[in-house]
Phi, psi and omega in degrees: 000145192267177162255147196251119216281176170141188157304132166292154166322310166318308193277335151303331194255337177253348184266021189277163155314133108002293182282319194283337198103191193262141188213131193248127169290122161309336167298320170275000170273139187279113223235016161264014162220113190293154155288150189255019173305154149256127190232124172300140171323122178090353167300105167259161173259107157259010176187177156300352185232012168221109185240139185257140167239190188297321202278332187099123087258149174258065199306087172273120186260121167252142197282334194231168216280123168278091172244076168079354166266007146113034183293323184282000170271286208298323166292290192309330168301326191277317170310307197280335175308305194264016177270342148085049167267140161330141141271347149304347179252005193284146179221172164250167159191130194289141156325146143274179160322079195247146126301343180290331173316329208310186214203070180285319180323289168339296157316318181298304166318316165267356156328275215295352180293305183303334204254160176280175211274337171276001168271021206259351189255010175275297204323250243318303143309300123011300162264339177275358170256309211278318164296286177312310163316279195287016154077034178261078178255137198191128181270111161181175163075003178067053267172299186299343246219296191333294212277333187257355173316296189315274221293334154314341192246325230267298197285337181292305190310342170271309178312295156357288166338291179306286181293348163273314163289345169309294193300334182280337166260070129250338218239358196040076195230155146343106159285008217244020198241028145266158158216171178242137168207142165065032192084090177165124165280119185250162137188138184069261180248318192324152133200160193214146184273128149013292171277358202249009186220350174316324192262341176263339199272298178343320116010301175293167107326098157310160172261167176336307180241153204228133146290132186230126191297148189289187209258321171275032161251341172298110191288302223265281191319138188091010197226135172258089217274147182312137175291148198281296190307347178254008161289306197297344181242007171277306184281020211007062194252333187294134138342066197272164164299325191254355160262033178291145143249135149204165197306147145106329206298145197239153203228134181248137139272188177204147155208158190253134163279150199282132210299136185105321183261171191229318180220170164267168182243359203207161198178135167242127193240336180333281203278357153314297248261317176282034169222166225288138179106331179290112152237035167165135123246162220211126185224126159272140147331129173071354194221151178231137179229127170250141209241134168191201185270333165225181253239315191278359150291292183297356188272323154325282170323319180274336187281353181274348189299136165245084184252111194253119160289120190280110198264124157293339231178116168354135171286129150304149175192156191326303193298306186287304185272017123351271160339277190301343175271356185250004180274298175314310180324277170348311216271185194243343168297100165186168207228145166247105170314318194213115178212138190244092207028273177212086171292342184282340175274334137359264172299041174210183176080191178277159212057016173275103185289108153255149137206175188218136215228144177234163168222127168288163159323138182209146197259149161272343192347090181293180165259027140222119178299177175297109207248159180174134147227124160272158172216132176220132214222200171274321177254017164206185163231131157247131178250120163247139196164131181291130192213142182254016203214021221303324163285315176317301186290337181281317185301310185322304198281333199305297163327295191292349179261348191074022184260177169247132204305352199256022157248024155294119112252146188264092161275077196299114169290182157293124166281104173276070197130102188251305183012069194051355178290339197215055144285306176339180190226347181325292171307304177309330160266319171323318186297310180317296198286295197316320155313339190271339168280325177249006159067072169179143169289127137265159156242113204262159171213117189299154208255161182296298216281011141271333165279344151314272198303318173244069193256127181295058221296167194279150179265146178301108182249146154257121171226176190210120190226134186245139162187168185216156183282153160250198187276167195043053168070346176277157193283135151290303189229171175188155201210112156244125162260134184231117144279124187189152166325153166245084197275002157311310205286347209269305181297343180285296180327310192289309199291354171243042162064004158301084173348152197278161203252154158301307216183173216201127188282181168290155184210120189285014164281312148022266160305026188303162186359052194244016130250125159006128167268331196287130187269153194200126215276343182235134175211140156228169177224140180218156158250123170251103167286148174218143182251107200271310180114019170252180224214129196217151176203197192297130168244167190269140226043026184035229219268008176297297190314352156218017149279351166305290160358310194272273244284295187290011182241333175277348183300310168342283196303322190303317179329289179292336164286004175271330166078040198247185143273169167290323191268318150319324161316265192317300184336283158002298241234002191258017199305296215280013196236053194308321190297300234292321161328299187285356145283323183300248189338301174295309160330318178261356185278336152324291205278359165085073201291123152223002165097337195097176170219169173315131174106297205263169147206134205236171208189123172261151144195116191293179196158154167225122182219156165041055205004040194214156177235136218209147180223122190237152194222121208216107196242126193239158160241141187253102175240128213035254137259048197242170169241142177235054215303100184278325172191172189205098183277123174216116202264152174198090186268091192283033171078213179293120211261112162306290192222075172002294198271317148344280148349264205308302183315314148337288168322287211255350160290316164291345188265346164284307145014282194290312188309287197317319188283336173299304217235336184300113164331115150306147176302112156264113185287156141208149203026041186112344207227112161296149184259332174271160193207012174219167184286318164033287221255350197257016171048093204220139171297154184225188182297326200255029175226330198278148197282195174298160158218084163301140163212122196237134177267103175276124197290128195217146182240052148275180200274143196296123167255196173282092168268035192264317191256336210275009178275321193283322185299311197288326172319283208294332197292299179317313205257006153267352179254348169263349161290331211270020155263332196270324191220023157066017165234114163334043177319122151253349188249129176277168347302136150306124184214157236218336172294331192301303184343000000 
């Protein structure tokens, strides 16, 4: 792709006239890759993200993965608003394998995160070569809405076009004195349907420039409009991973060696083999898979397995990873990420505030486990499987089979449940290889307790945070070390089929929002890697979720040596952050702000994320030695609101999250072995513990952020800063437990 001189994309979606609308050169959209759609009898294509039939239905092709977060609602909404489609007539269908799919925000963000700030104006270009070259469509990061509005609003805007001139030659007009609503090309009393101008509007030449609708031209955005995605799964005709049939199909379990082994080395298959339906064991580097006719024989079979493992290494267990995190804390390895004139000099001498804060190991343990059905033949390969990666896992099987990708196809399901775990690539190959041994379709389905046990866990951190006050209560210095896996680089390795590494440089993913929202005149921030020997990847909201953690609960502590409250403190200290102030202010005025009482307490914590800002307000009881979380106001302005009730549902699907991250048993090793093997074992909030959760959405026309994730950071921080209120003790480690104090 060449670079193309002009106006930036930005400076286009925020900068338009008023009276004409907002207007985008056609010239930046990317036209080095056709699309590769299929169109149905009576289906014309207009673009990669629009096919029209005949019929009017309106075919919205979406790049990302639908696991409940309402993607297949809210990108079609945004495309039929501004194309001025029925939403009774709208349909979906996932993207194929493109480059045009990538998925450049992501690239973009994190550039900018990496590069200093006067190189921020290459990224736009920049991520946008690096993401399609390198084929990166990925659901991850709060990310879709972010990244796909623009070429979304783009491609209606463009269709729009096309069919008001089809319509305008028919009627020998202007086209530009036409429009479109509710399916129908209008000017006056005149309409024309949709379906009846599609195959001639295709035809046409877009113009140079797209008109784009004014924020009160707008029908659909902003409305909640019925999800595209919840018929099919109310009567159960939607596609899960585990509801593939095909002829002939054969169903695997799997089990895994314990962290530190590599093969088995050893089998007893006898009492596999005798239970009715097992036709096959199958032994991989790291895995044994038992093969049979249907799926609870085979899972049978493998629990029936006498399997002795061959250890590559030390085993890992709670005590050695302990160790390495606190060596690394210590150690001299770590990279400063962030530096704000001269904290070390800052930070020394008196008044200087320590403290040091931990997070466990934590499973994403969706309620669908890891999943894959293969088929494998001499000219192809076929997957079907909930994925949050669709290039990644087709390059994955492609390898492991020695084949070449364009004979992979990916056939992406609904996904239940993602939250990075099914970034991965795992199941789709294991599956993949296992078909490839019996000439036969199978479907492996990971048994809970593998999906437990070897789950890419939210990773552990240790930190250690410093800081001092200034004159009026304001921070002078702030210092964060955080020792912790570096599981991007590590989750990279994997999805490009790369033995696992000894070790990993910092990584500033590491350290996601582990700066201060707050002005604060000296700041460092570093990363220290460390290598636990458990295999750690992306959780919802990654390294937010326990940087959050360190930063609001130590704002906490500066508060009380400052002799302020938690919300006057922050207020204060919030010049430059006027949205994130105006959630901290609508939070307490929800949550009814009073500090607490004997017994009670209430606990602010703040965030930035994902391009959006969040304020939780946390009122707890201390009852014997128990905490009891009575309710969690949580205010959040994620800009510009696509679909409300979406939104809200996120918000409080992340505020479960944030409980489950407060309170969720760590993950515990002994020798090599994870212990839980049920939701059981992970102390997961239920109905009946979890508290009221009020939410309010603040109205805003800043540019559309993320509401997926940004809810989960701020919880455990709250509701640690509202025990230490309710009982003067001082959580610093998660799960919160009041014996810890």
């Amino acid at each position: 792709m060449k670079a193309r001189p002009g106006i930036t994309r930005r400076k286009l979606l925020i900068g338009g006239g008023v009276a004409a609308g907002l207007v985008v050169g056609w010239a930046i959209w990317p036209r080095n890759y056709a699309p590769n759609l299929r169109a149905a009898p009576g289906e014309t294509i207009f673009d990669a993200f629009l096919k029209i039939g005949a019929d009017g239905r309106v075919t919205v092709v979406v790049p990302q993965a639908e696991m409940g977060q309402g993607v297949y609602t809210s990108l079609p909404q945004i495309l039929a608003d501004e194309l001025g489609a029925d939403w009774r007539t709208v349909a979906v269908e996932p993207a194929p394998i493109n480059p045009i799919y990538a998925n450049i925000g992501v690239v973009r963000e994190g550039m900018e995160q990496a590069l200093p700030g006067w190189l921020h104006g290459v990224t736009a270009f920049a991520s946008r070569e690096i993401a399609m070259r390198a084929n990166l469509t990925m659901t991850a990061g709060s990310s879709s809405i972010r990244s796909f509005e623009p070429r979304l609003r783009e491609a209606g805007a463009a269709a729009r076009s096309l069919l008001c001139k089809a319509a305008a030659e028919r009627w020998k007009i202007d086209w530009k004195a036409c429009d479109t609503e509710a399916g129908f090309v209008v000017r006056g009393n005149d309409r024309l349907r949709f379906g009846e101008l599609a195959a001639a509007a295709a035809l046409l030449e877009p113009p140079k420039e797209l008109r784009l609708r004014e924020r009160d031209e707008r029908t659909l955005v902003g409305k909640d409009v019925p999800r595209l995605d919840l018929p099919s799964k109310v009567d159960g005709s939607a596609q899960m991973g585990a509801d593939i049939r095909l002829s002939g199909m054969l169903y695997a379990s799997i089990a895994h060696g314990p962290y530190g082994a590599t093969r088995p080395a050893k089998m007893i298959t006898g009492d596999a083999d005798a239970v009715p339906g097992v036709s096959a064991v199958l032994t991989n580097p790291g895995w044994v898979a038992v093969v049979a006719n249907n799926w609870w024989a085979a899972d049978r079979g493998l629990q029936a397995l006498a399997i002795e493992w061959e250890a590559a290494g030390p085993k890992p267990d709670d005590a050695s990873i302990r160790k390495a995190l606190a060596a690394a804390l210590d150690g001299k390895e770590r990279k400063r990420f962030v530096e704000r004139e001269k904290p070390d000099e800052v930070l020394t001498g008196a008044g200087v505030l320590t403290a040091t804060y931990s997070v466990p190991m934590i499973p994403q343990a969706p309620l669908e486990t890891l999943t894959a059905t293969a088929r494998v033949g001499d000219s192809g390969v076929e997957v079907w499987v909930p994925t949050q990666s669709l290039p990644f896992t087709r390059a994955a099987v492609a390898k492991a089979l020695g084949r070449d990708e364009a004979s992979v196809t990916i056939y992406p399901t609904l996904v239940g449940g993602g939250f990075g775990r099914k970034i991965e690539v795992d199941a789709a190959v294991e599956a993949a290889i296992i078909a490839s041994k019996l000439r036969k379709p199978v479907q492996l389905v990971w048994p809970r307790r593998e999906d437990i046990q070897h789950s890419r866990f939210r990773p552990p951190a240790l930190a250690r945070l410093r800081g001092k006050l200034g004159p009026a209560a304001s921070i002078a210095g702030w210092s964060a070390t955080i020792a912790t896996p570096s599981s991007n680089m590590e989750m990279m390795d994997r999805l490009g089929g790369k033995p696992r590494a000894s070790s990993f440089d910092p990584d500033q993913g590491a350290v996601e929002g582990a700066v201060p929202a707050y002005s604060i005149a000296a700041l460092a921030v570093e990363h220290a890697p460390v290598d636990i020997g458990v295999g750690t990847g992306a959780w919802r909201s990654v390294a937010n979720s326990y940087t959050a953690f360190f930063t609001e609960s130590f704002v906490d502590e500066l508060a009380l040596s400052a002799g302020l409250d938690p919300l006057s403190f922050r207020m204060q200290a919030l010049t430059k952050q006027p949205r994130l102030a105006r959630c901290l202010q609508t939070a307490a005025a929800l949550g009814g702000w009073q500090g607490g009482e004997a017994g009670t307490g209430q606990g602010f914590a703040l965030h930035s994320c994902f391009g959006s800002h969040v304020a939780v307000m946390a009122e707890v009881r201390a009852e014997g030695g128990d905490i009891r979380v009575t309710s969690l106001t949580i205010v959040a302005d994620v800009g510009q609101v696509i679909h409300p009730d979406i939104v809200r549902q996120q918000l409080e699907g992340g505020a479960a999250w944030g409980l489950a991250n407060a309170f969720g048993a760590p993950i515990s090793l002994t020798d090599g072995v994870v212990a839980a093997q049920n939701f059981d074992a992970l102390n997961l909030p239920t109905l009946a513990t979890t508290p009221e959760i009020r939410v309010e959405i603040l109205s805003s026309e800043e540019r559309v952020g993320g509401a997926g994730e940004i809810s989960v950071p701020p919880v455990a921080p709250a509701i640690a800063n509202a025990v230490f209120a309710a009982t003067g003790k001082r959580l610093r480690h998660l799960p919160l437990s009041l014996s810890d104090a």
